[in-house]
N, C-alpha and C positions, 0 to 999 in steps of 0.2 A: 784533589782540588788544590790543596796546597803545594805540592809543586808544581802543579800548572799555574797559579799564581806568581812562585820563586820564576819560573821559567820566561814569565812574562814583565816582572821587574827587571829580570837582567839582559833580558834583547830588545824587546818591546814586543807588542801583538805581530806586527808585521815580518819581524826577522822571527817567529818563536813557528817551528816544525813539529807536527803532531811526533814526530821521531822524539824530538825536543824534550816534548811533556812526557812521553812511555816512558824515555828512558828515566826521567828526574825522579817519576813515580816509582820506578822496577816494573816498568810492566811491556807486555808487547804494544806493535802497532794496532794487531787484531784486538788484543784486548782493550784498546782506546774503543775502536770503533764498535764495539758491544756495547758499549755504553755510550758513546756521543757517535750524531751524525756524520759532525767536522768539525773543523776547531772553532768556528763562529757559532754553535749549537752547544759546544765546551762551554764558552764565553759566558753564554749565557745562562748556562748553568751554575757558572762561577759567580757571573753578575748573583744569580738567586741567594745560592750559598752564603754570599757576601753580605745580602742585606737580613738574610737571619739570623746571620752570627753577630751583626750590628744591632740587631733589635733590642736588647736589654739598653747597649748605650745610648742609643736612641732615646728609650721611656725614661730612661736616667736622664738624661740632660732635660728632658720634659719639665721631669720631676725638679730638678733645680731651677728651671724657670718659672714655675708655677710656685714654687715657694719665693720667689724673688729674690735668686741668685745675681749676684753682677757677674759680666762676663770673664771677668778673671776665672772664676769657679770653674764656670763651664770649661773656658780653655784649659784649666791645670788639671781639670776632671780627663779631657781628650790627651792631653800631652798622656798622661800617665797610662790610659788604655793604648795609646801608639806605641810607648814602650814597649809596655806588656807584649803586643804582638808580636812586634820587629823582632824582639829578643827570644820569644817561647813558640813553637808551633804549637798544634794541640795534644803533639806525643811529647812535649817537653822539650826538644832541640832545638837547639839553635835553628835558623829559618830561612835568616837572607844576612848575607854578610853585614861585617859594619862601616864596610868603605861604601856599598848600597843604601842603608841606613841612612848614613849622614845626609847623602847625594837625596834620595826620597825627603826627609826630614825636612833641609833645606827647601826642597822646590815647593812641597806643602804650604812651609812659613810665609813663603813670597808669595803664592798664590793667595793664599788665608789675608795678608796683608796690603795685598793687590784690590780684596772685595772688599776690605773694610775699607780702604781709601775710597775706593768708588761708590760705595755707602754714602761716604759723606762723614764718616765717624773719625775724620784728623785728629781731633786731640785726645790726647791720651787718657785725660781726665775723665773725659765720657765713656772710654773703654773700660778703665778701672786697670788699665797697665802700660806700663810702658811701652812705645814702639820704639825698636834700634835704630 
C-alpha cells in the first residue's frame, strides 16, 4: 500500500501504471492483480488503509477539542504526525523524497489556508496563530 501510495505522489493517479506500483512494491503485475481488481479497486483499498491508519489522529484531535484545545494545538498536533509519516514508512525508511515533501507540505498549507479564509476565520487572533 505504501508504495502504491509513493507511486501516486510522485506521478499522480493518472500518469501512475499498475507496472508502476509492482515494481515500487517488488512485486509482479499478476501478483498486483491477486490482490486488487485494477488500480481504481487499488485506490480504494488504499483510500480504506488510509482512513484506519488515520483513526487514532482522528480520536486525538477529538480528544483535544473536547477538552478545549485552540486550534494552534490541533495544527502542531497534525504538523508533527505529517512529519512522522513523510519521514518513516511503517518498516522505518525513508518513504517519499524531501524535494516531494516540501512540494506536498506546501500545497497542504495553501489549501489548509485557503478553508480557513473562506471560513471566514481572517484574523489571526481567532485562529490562535499567525497566518504568512
Amino acid at each position: 500500500m505504501t508504495a502504491g501510495l509513493e507511486v501516486f505522489c510522485e506521478k499522480g493517479f493518472s500518469s501512475t501504471t499498475i507496472d508502476d506500483i509492482s515494481s515500487k512494491a517488488g512485486y509482479t503485475r499478476g501478483a498486483f492483480y491477486v490482490q486488487f481488481e485494477s488500480k481504481e479497486d487499488f485506490s480504494r483499498k488504499l483510500i480504506d488503509y488510509r482512513r484506519e491508519m488515520r483513526a487514532d489522529t482522528h480520536e486525538h484531535l477529538e480528544r483535544l477539542f473536547d477538552s478545549g484545545a485552540r486550534l494552534q494545538e490541533a495544527v502542531s498536533y497534525l504538523a508533527e504526525e505529517l512529519v512522522a509519516y513523510i519521514t518513516k514508512s511503517p518498516n522505518g525508511s525513508l518513504s517519499i523524497s524531501t524535494t516531494l515533501c516540501k512540494r506536498r507540505i506546501r500545497s497542504l498549507s495553501e489549501k489548509f489556508l485557503s478553508l480557513i479564509m473562506k471560513a471566514g476565520l481572517r484574523d489571526e487572533r481567532k485562529l490562535g496563530l499567525a497566518i504568512p
